[in-house]
Every structure is written in structure tokens, then in C-alpha cells.
Backbone as CSV, one residue per row, in Angstrom:
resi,resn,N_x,N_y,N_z,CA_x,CA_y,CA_z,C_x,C_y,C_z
1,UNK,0.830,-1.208,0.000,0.000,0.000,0.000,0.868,1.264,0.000
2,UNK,2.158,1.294,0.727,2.537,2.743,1.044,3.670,2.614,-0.304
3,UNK,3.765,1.818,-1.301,4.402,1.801,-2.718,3.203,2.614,-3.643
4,UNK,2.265,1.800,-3.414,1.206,2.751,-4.289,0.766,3.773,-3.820
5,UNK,1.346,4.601,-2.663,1.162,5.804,-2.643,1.767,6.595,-2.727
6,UNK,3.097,5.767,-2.925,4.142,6.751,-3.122,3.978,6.780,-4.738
7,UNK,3.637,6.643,-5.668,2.818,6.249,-6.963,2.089,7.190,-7.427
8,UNK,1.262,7.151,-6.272,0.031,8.648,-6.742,0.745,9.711,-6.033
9,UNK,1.558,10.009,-5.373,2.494,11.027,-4.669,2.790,11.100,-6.355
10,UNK,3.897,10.530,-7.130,4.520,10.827,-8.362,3.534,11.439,-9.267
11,UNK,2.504,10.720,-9.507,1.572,11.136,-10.997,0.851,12.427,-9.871
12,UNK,-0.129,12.175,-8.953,-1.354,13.416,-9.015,-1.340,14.876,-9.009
13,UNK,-0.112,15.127,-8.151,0.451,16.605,-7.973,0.917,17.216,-9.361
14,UNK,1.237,16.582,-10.024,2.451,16.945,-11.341,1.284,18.257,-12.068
15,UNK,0.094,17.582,-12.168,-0.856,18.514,-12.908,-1.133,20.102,-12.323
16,UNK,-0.925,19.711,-10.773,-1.331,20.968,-9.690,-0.196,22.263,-10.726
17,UNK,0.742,21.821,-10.958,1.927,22.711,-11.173,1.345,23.787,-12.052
18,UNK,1.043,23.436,-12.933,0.004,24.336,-13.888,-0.625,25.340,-13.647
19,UNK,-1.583,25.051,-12.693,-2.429,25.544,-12.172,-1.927,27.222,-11.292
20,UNK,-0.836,26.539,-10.728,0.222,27.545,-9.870,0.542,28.635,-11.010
21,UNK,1.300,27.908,-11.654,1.660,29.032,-13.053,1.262,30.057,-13.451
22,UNK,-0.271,29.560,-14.383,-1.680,30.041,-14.845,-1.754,31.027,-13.553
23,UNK,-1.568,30.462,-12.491,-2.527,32.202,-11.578,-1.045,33.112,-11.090
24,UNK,0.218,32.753,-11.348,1.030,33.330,-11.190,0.899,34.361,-12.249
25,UNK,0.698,34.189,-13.805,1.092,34.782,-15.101,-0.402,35.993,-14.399
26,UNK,-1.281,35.562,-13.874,-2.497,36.275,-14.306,-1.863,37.386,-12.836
27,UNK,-1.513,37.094,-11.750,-1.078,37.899,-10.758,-0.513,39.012,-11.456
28,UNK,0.651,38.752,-12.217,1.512,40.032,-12.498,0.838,40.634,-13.605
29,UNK,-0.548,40.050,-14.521,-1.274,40.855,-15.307,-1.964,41.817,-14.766
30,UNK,-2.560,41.715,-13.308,-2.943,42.259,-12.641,-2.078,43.735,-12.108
31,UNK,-1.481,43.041,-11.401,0.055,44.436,-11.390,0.327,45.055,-12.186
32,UNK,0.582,44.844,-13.758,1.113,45.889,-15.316,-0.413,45.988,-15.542
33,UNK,-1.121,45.955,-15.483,-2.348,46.917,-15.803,-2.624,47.783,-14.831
34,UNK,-2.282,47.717,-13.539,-2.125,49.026,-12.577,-1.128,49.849,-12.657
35,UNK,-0.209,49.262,-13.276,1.217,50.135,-13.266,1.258,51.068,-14.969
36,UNK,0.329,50.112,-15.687,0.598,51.274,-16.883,-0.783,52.188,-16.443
37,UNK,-1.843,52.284,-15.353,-2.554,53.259,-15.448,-1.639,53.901,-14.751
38,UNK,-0.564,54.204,-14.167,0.161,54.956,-13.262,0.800,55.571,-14.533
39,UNK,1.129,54.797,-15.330,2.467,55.469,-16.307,1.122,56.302,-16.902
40,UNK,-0.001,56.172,-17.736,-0.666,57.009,-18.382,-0.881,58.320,-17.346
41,UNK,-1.190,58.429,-16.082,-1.283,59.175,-15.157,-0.210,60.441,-14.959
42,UNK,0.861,59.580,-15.749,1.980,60.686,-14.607,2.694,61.656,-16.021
43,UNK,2.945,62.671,-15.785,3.194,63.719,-16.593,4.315,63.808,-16.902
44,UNK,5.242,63.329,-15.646,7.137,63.745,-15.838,8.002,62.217,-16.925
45,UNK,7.931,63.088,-18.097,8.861,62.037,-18.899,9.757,60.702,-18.330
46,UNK,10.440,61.333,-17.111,11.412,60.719,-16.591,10.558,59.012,-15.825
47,UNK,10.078,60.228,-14.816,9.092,59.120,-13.713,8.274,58.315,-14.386
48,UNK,7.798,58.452,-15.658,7.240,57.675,-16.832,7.873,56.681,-16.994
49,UNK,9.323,56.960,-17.681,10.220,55.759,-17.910,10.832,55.108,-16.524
50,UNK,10.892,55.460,-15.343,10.724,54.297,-14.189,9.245,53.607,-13.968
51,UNK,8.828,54.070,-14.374,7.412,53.084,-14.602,7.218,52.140,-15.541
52,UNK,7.770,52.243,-16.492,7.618,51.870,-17.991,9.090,50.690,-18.053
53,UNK,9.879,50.732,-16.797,10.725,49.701,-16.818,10.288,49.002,-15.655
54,UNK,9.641,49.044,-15.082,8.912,48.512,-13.845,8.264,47.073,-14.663
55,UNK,7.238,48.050,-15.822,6.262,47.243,-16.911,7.090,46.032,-17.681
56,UNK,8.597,46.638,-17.939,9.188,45.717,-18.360,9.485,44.615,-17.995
57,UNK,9.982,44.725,-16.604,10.663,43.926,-15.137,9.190,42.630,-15.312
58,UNK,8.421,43.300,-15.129,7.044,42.195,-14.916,7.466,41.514,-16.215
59,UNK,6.998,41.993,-17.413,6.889,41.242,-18.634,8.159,40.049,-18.814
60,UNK,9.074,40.555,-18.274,10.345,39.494,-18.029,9.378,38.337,-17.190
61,UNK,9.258,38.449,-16.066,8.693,37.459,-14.972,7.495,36.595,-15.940
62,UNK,6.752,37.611,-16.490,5.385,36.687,-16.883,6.244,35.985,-18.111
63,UNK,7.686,36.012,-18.910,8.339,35.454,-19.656,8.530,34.023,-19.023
64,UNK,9.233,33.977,-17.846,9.973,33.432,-16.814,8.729,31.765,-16.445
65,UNK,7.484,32.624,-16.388,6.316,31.809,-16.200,6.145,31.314,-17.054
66,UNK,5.797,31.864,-18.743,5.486,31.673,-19.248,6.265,30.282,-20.059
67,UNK,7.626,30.190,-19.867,8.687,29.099,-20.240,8.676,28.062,-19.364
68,UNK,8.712,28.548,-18.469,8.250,27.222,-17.161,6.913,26.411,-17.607
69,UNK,5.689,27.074,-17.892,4.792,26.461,-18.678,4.847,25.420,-19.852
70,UNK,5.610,25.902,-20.882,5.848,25.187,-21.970,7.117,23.786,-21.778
71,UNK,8.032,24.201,-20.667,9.055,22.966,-20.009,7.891,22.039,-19.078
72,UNK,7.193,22.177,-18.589,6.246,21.414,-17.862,5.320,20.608,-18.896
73,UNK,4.541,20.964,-19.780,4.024,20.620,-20.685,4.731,19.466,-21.445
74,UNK,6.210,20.445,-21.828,6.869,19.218,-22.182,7.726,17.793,-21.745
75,UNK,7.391,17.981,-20.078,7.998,16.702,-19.507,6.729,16.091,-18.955
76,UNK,5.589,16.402,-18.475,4.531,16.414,-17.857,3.759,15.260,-18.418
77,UNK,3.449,13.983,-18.824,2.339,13.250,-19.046,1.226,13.635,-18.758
78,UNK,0.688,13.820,-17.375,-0.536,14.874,-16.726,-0.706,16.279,-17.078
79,UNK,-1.699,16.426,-17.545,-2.328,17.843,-17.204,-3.244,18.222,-16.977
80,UNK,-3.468,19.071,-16.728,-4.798,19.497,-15.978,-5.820,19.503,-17.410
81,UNK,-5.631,19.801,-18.193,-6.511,19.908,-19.597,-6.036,19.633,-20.547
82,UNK,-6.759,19.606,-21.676,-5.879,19.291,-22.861,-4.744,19.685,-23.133
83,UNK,-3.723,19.358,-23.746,-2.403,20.087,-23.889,-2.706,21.265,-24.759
84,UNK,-3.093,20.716,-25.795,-3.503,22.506,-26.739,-4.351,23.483,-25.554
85,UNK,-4.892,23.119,-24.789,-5.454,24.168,-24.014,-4.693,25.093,-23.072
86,UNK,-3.701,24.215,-22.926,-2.665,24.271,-21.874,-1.967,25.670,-22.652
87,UNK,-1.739,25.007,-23.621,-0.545,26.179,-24.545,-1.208,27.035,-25.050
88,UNK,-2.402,26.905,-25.656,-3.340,28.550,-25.842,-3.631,29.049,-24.906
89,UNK,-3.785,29.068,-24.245,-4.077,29.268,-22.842,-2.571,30.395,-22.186
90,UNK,-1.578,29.818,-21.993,0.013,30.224,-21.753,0.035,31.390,-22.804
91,UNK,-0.201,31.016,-24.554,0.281,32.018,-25.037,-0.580,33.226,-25.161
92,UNK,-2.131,33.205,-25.452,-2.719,34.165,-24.818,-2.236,35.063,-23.780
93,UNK,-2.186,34.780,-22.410,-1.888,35.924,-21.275,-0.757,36.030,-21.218
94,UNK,0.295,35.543,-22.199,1.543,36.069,-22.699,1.420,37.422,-23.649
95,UNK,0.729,36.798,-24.611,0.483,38.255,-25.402,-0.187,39.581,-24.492
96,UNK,-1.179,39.253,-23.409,-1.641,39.827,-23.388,-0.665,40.988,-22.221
97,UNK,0.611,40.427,-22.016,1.762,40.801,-21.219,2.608,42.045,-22.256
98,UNK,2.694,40.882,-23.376,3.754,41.954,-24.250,3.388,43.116,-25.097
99,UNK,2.215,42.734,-25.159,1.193,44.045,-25.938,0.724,45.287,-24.703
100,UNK,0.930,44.903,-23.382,0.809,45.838,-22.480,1.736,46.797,-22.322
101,UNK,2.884,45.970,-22.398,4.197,46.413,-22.297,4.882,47.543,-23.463
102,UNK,4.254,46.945,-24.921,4.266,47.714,-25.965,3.735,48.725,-25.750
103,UNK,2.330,48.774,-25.947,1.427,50.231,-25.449,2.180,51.333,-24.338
104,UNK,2.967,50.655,-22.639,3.744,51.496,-22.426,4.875,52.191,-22.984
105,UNK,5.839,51.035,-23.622,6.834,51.579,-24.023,6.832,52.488,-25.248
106,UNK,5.492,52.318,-26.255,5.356,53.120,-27.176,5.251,54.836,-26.807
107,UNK,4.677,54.823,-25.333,4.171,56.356,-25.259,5.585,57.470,-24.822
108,UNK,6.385,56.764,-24.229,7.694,57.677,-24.338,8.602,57.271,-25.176
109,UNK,8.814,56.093,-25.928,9.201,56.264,-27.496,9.033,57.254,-28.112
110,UNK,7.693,57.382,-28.645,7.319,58.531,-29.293,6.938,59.191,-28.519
111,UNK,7.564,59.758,-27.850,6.981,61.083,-26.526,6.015,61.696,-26.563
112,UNK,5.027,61.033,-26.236,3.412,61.364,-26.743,3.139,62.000,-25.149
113,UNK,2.347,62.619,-24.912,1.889,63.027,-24.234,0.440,61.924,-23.491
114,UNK,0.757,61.496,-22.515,-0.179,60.629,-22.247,-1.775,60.845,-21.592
115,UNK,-1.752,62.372,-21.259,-3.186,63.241,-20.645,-4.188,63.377,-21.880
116,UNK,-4.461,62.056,-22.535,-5.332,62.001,-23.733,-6.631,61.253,-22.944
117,UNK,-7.620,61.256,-23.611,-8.614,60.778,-23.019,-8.827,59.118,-23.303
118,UNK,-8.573,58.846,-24.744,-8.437,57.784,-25.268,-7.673,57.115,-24.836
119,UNK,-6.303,57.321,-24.481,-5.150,56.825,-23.705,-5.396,56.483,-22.535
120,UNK,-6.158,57.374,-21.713,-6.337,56.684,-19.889,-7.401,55.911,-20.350
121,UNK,-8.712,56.044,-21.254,-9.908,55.073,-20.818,-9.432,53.925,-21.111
122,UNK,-8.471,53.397,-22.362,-7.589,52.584,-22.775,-7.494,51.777,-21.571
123,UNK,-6.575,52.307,-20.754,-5.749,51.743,-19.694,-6.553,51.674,-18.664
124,UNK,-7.630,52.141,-18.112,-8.548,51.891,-17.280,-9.400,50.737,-17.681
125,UNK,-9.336,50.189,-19.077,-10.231,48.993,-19.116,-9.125,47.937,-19.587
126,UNK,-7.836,47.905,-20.085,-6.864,47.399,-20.041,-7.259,46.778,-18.001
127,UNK,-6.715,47.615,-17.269,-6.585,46.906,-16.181,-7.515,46.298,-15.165
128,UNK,-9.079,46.856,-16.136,-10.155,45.918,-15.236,-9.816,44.241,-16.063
129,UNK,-9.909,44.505,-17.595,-10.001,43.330,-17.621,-8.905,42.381,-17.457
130,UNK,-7.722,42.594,-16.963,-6.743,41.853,-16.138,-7.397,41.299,-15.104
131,UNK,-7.936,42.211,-14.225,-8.879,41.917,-12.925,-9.597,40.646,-13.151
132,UNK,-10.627,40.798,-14.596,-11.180,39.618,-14.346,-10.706,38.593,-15.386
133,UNK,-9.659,38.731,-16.169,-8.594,37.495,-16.594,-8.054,36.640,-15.478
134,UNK,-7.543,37.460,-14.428,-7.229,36.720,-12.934,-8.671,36.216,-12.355
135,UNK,-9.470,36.576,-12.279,-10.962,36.082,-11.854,-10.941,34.414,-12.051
136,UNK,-10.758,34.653,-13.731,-11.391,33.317,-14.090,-10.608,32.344,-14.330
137,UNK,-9.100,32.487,-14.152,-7.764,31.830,-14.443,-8.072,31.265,-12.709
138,UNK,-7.963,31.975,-11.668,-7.878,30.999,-10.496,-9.116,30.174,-10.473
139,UNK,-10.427,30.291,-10.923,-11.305,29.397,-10.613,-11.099,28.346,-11.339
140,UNK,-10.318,28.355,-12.686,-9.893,27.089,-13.362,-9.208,25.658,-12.439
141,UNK,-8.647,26.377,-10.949,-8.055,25.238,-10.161,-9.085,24.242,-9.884
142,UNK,-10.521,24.503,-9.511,-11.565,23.576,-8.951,-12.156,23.769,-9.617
143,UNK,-12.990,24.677,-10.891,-14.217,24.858,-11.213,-15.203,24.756,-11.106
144,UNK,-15.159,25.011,-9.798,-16.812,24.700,-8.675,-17.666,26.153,-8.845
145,UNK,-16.989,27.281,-8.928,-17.543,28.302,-8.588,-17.503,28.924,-10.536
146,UNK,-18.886,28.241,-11.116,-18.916,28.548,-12.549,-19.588,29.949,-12.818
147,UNK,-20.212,30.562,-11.601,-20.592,31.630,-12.032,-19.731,32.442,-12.225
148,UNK,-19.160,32.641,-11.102,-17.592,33.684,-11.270,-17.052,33.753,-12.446
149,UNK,-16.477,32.667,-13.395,-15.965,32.269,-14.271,-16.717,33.253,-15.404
150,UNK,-18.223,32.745,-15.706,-18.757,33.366,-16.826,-18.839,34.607,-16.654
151,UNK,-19.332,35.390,-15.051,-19.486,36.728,-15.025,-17.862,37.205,-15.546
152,UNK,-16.622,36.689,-15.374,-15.523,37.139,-15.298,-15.131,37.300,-17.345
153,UNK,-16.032,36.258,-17.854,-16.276,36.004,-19.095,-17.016,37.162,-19.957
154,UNK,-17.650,37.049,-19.177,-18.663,38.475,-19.692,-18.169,39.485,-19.815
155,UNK,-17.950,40.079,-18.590,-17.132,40.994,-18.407,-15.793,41.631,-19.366
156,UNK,-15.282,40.272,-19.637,-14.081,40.810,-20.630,-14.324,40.893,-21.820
157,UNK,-15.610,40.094,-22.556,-16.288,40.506,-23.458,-16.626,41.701,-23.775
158,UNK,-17.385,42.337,-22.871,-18.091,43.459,-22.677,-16.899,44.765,-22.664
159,UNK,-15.887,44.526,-22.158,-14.317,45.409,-22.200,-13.822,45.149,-23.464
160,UNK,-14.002,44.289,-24.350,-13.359,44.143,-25.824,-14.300,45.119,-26.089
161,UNK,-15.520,45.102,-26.244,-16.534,45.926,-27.294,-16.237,47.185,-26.819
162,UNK,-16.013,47.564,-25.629,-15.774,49.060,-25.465,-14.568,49.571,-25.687
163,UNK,-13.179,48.678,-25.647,-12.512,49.029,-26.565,-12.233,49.378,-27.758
164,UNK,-13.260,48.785,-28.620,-13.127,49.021,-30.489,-13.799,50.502,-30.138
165,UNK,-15.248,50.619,-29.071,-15.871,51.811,-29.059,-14.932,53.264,-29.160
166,UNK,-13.828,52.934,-28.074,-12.991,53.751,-27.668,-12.144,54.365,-28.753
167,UNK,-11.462,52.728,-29.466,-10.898,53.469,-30.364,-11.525,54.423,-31.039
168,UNK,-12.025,54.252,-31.775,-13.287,54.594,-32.779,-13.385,55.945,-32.833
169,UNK,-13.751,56.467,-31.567,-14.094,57.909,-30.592,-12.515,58.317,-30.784
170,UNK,-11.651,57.752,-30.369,-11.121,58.430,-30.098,-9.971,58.701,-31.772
171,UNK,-10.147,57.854,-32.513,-9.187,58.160,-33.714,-10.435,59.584,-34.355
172,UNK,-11.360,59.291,-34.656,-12.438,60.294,-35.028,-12.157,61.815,-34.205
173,UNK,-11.970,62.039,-32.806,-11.832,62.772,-31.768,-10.272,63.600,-33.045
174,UNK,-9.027,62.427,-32.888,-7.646,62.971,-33.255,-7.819,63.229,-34.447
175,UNK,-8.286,63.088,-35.704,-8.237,63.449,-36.788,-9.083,64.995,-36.873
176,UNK,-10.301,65.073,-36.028,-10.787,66.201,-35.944,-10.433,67.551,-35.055
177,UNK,-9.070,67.201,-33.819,-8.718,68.034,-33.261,-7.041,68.641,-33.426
178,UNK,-6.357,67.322,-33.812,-5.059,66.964,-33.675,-4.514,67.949,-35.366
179,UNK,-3.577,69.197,-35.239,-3.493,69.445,-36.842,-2.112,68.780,-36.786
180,UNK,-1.146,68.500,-35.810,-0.123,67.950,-36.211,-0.254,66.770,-36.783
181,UNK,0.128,66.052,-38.285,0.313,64.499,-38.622,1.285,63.745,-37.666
182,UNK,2.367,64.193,-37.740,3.343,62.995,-37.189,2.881,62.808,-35.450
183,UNK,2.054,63.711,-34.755,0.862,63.452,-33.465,-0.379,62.446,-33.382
184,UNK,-0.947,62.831,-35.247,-1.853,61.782,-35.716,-1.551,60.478,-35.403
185,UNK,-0.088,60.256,-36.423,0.607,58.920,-36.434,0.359,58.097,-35.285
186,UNK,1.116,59.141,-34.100,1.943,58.217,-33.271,0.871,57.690,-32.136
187,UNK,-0.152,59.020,-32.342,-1.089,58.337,-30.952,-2.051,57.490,-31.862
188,UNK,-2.483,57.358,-32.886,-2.770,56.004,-33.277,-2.589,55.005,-33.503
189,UNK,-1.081,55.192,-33.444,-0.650,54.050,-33.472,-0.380,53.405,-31.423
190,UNK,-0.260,53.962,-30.716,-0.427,53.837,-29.344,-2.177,53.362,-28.848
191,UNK,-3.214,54.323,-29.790,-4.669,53.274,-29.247,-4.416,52.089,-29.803
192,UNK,-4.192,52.111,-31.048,-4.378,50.392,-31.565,-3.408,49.268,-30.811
193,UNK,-2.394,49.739,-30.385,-1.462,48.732,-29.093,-2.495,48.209,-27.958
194,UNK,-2.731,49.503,-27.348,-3.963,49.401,-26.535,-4.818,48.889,-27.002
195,UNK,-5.708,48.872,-27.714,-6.900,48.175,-28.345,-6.617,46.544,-28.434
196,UNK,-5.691,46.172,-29.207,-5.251,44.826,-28.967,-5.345,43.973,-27.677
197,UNK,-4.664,44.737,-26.789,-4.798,44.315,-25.320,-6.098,44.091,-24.771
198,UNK,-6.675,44.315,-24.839,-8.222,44.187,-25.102,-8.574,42.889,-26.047
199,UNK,-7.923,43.014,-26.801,-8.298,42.120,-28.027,-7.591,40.511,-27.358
200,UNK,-6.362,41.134,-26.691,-6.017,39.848,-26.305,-6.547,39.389,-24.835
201,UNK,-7.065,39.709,-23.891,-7.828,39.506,-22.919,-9.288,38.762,-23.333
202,UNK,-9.602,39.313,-24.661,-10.596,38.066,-25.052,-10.086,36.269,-25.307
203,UNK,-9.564,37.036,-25.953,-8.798,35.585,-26.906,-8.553,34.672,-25.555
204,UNK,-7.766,35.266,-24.848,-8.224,34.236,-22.844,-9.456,34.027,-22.199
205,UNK,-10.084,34.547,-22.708,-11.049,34.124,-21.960,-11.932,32.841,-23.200
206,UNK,-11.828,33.422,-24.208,-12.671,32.151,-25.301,-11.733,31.031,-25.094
207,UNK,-10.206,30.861,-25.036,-9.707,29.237,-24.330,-10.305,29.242,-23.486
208,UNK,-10.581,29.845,-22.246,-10.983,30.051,-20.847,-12.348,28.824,-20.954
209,UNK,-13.305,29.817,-21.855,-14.509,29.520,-22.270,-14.583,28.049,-22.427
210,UNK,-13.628,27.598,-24.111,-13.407,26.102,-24.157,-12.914,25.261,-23.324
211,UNK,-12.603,25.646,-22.387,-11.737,24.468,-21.497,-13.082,24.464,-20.333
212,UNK,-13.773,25.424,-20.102,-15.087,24.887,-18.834,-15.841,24.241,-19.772
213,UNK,-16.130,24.366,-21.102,-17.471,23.589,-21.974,-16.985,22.306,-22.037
214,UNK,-15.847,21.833,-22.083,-14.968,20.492,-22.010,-14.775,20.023,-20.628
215,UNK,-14.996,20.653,-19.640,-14.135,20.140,-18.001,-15.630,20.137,-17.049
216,UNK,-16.143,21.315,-17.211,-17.411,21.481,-16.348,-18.570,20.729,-16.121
């Protein structure tokens, strides 16, 4: 008896590891979506770019996670879900790391001025729907609590559509106020970074989605 438990000691835990990961990557999504509303917030070029390497520092870590994921996967027999789920899943709230990170680093690249309106609402729904990317990434450990999950589902749904809204408003807003072009350029090209992020907070939650219609 205490051979075959040392047995299921080997196989049952192996899957838990995952799980750890997944809410580690979503922790520090949580953190760079508070930290780039700080960077859109703050006025001094400088104190910008200590913020904006802060954003970086994370995006390293959620790297760090994100490789640990794909080495687990690849020694792992067990997993908690399908393996393709496993890895869409990983590379989703990866992107949704480096496209955050972009959007910061783009705005003192091109030394844009970040007291735009389009720019903070950006980043104010950038970092709710981190909030509930982490929502529905930890309930994936038990999936007992399915409401959470879908409201957390919804929710980021509902933050994609008001993102395209945003853009929308707000490229319409810059073409009609903005007479500088190379101002045009650059802050449109900074919503659509932003906008993505959004775009990629869905894309996690529809694996999200497929893996409870398969597990639940």
C-alpha cells in the first residue's frame, strides 16, 4: 500500500503545477495593468520611464512563467486539460503581457503626451479586464464556482466591445482636433497597441470559455 502511494504522490500533484503558473502569469497581469494606469497618469517624462521599466521587469517574470509552462508541458504526461489548451491558454496571457508592455513603451518612445482621453480610458479597461482574466484563471483550479468564471467572461467581453468603441471615438476625436500628422501617427498608433490588449484579454477568456465547456 505505502508503494502505491508513493505512486500517486509521483503522478497526481504533477498537474497541480500548472495551475500555480496560470494564476502566477495572471497575478503580475494584474500588477502591469495598474502600473501602466500609473504610467498614463503621470506627466514627468522621466518618472514615466521608471514606470515603464517597472512594466518591463514584470513582462520578463510573466516570460519566466510563461517558459516554465511550456518545459512542464513538455515533460509532464498529466495535465490538468488538454495540452492545446494548456498552450493557448500560456500564449494568450503572454500576449496579453507583451502588448501591455508595448502600449507602455510606445508612449515615451514617441513622446506622446499621455493626458489624452483615449489613452487613460484605454488603460482603465486594459486593467479591469486583467482583474477579471485573474478572476477566471484561479477558478480554473476547482471549477466549482462557474458563475464567477462566466461573469468574469462576460465581463471581458463586454471590455473588448468598449474598446473598439474607444478606439473609434477616439481616432475620429484625433483626426478632428489633432493638426499635427506625425501626433496623428503616433497616438494612433499607441490606441491600436492598446486596443489589442483588449483584443487579447478576449482571446483568454474564449480558451478560458473552451476548457469549462470540455471540463465542467
Amino acid at each position: 500500500m505505502a508503494g502505491l502511494n508513493s505512486i500517486l504522490k509521483i503522478f497526481l500533484p504533477k498537474d497541480r503545477v500548472f495551475f500555480q503558473l496560470f494564476e502566477s502569469v495572471a497575478e503580475e497581469l494584474v500588477k502591469m495593468g495598474e502600473k501602466l494606469k500609473e504610467v498614463v497618469n503621470e506627466p514627468d517624462f522621466d518618472k514615466r520611464a521608471q514606470l515603464i521599466q517597472e512594466i518591463e521587469d514584470m513582462e520578463h517574470v510573466n516570460d519566466d512563467y510563461t517558459h516554465q509552462i511550456f518545459t512542464e508541458l513538455g515533460k509532464n504526461f498529466i495535465t490538468p486539460f488538454d495540452r492545446e489548451d494548456v498552450h493557448y491558454l500560456a500564449s494568450a496571457l503572454d500576449d496579453i503581457a507583451d502588448f501591455m508592455y508595448a502600449s507602455a513603451k510606445k508612449i515615451n518612445f514617441y513622446r506622446v503626451n499621455p493626458n489624452d482621453i483615449g489613452i487613460q480610458k484605454l488603460a482603465d479597461l486594459i486593467a479591469t479586464g486583467c482583474v477579471h482574466v485573474h478572476k477566471a484563471v484561479v477558478e480554473l483550479r476547482n471549477m466549482k464556482n462557474m458563475r464567477q468564471i462566466t461573469d468574469a467572461l462576460v465581463a471581458i467581453n463586454s471590455i473588448e466591445n468598449q474598446g473598439d468603441d474607444i478606439f473609434d471615438m477616439s481616432i475620429e476625436r484625433l483626426f478632428a482636433t489633432e493638426p499635427d500628422a506625425k501626433e496623428v501617427i503616433k497616438k494612433r498608433e499607441i490606441y491600436q497597441v492598446m486596443e489589442i490588449v483588449t483584443d487579447k484579454c478576449e482571446d483568454a477568456a474564449n480558451v478560458i470559455e473552451s476548457i469549462i465547456v470540455k471540463y465542467a
